[in-house]
C-alpha positions in Angstrom: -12.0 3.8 -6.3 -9.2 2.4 -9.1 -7.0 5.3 -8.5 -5.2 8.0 -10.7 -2.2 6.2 -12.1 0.9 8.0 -13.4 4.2 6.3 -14.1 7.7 8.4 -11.6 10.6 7.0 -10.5 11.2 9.5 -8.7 8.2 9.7 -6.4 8.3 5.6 -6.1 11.9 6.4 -5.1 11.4 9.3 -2.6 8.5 8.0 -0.5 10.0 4.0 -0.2 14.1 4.9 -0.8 14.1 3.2 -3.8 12.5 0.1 -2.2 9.3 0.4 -4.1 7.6 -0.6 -7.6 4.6 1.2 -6.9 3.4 3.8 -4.0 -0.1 5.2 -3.5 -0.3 8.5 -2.2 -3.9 9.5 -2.2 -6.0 9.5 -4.7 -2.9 8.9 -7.3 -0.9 5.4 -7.7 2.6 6.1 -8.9 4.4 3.5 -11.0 8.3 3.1 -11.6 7.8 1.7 -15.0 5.1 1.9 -18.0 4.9 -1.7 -18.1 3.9 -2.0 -14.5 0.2 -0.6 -15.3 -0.3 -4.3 -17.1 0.5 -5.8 -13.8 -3.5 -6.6 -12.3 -1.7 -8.1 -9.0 0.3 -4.7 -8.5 -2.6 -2.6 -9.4 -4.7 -4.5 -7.2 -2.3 -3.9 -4.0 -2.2 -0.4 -4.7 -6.0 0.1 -4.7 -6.4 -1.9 -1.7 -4.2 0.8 0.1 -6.4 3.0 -1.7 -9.6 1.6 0.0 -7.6 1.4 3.3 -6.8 5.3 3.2 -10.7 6.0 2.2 -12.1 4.5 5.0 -9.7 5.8 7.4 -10.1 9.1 5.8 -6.6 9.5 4.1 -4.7 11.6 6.4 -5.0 9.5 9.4 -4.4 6.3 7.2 -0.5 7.7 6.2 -0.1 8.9 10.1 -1.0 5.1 11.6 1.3 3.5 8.5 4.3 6.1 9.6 4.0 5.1 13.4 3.3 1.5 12.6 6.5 1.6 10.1 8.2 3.2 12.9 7.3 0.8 15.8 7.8 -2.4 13.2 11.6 -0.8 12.4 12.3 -1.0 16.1 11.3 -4.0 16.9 12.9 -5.8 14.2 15.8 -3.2 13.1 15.0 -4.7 9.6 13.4 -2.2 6.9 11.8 -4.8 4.8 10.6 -6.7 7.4 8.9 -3.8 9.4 7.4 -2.8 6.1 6.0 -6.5 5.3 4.3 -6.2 8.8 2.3 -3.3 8.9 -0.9 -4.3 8.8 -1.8 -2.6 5.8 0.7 -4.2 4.2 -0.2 -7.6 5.2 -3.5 -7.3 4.1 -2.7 -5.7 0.6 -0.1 -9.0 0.2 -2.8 -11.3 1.5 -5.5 -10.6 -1.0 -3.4 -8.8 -4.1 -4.1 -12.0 -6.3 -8.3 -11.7 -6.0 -9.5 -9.3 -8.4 -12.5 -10.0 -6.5 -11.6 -9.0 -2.9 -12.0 -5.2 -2.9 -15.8 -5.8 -4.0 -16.1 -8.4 -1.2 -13.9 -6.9 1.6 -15.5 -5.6 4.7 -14.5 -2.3 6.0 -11.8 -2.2 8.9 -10.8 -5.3 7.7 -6.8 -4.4 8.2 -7.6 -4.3 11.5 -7.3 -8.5 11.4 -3.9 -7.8 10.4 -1.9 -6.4 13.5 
């Protein structure tokens, strides 16, 4: 699934305080700018959180990336660094740069990432 993309900075804003370039909140990728739907490595991140949220069957996808967010916060009282270790996270950073990795990537395979 590529994703429904639409161009907000103001949902990129609300759902990442202004941290964000790009959010996906299921089925629809938001983008701050127009120029960002040029940018393949973005667009690729953002569908792998796509394929992440299908296979957890979206609502349970954003409850687990909340608590892990959560849990990551406390433990290292650091926003950015809770948010680079949520698994999801880690795996959309890990393979952003293969265009080929969402037709290769086996399902669960966040799960190596906690």
């Amino acid at each position: 699934m590529k994703g429904k993309i639409f161009i907000s900075k103001f949902w990129t804003k609300v759902f990442s305080i202004g941290k964000a370039d790009a959010i996906t909140i299921f089925p629809f990728i938001f983008l701050r700018t127009p120029n960002q739907k040029y940018d393949k490595i973005l667009l690729n991140h953002e569908r792998i959180h796509i394929a992440q949220a299908l296979e957890l069957f979206v609502i349970p996808f954003y409850i687990w990336y909340l608590l892990e967010f959560l849990i990551r916060f406390l433990k290292y009282r650091n926003f950015d660094k809770a948010y680079l270790n949520i698994c999801f996270e880690r795996e959309a950073y890990a393979n952003q740069n293969d265009k080929y990795y969402l037709y290769n990537r086996k399902l669960w395979s966040f799960l190596r990432y906690l």
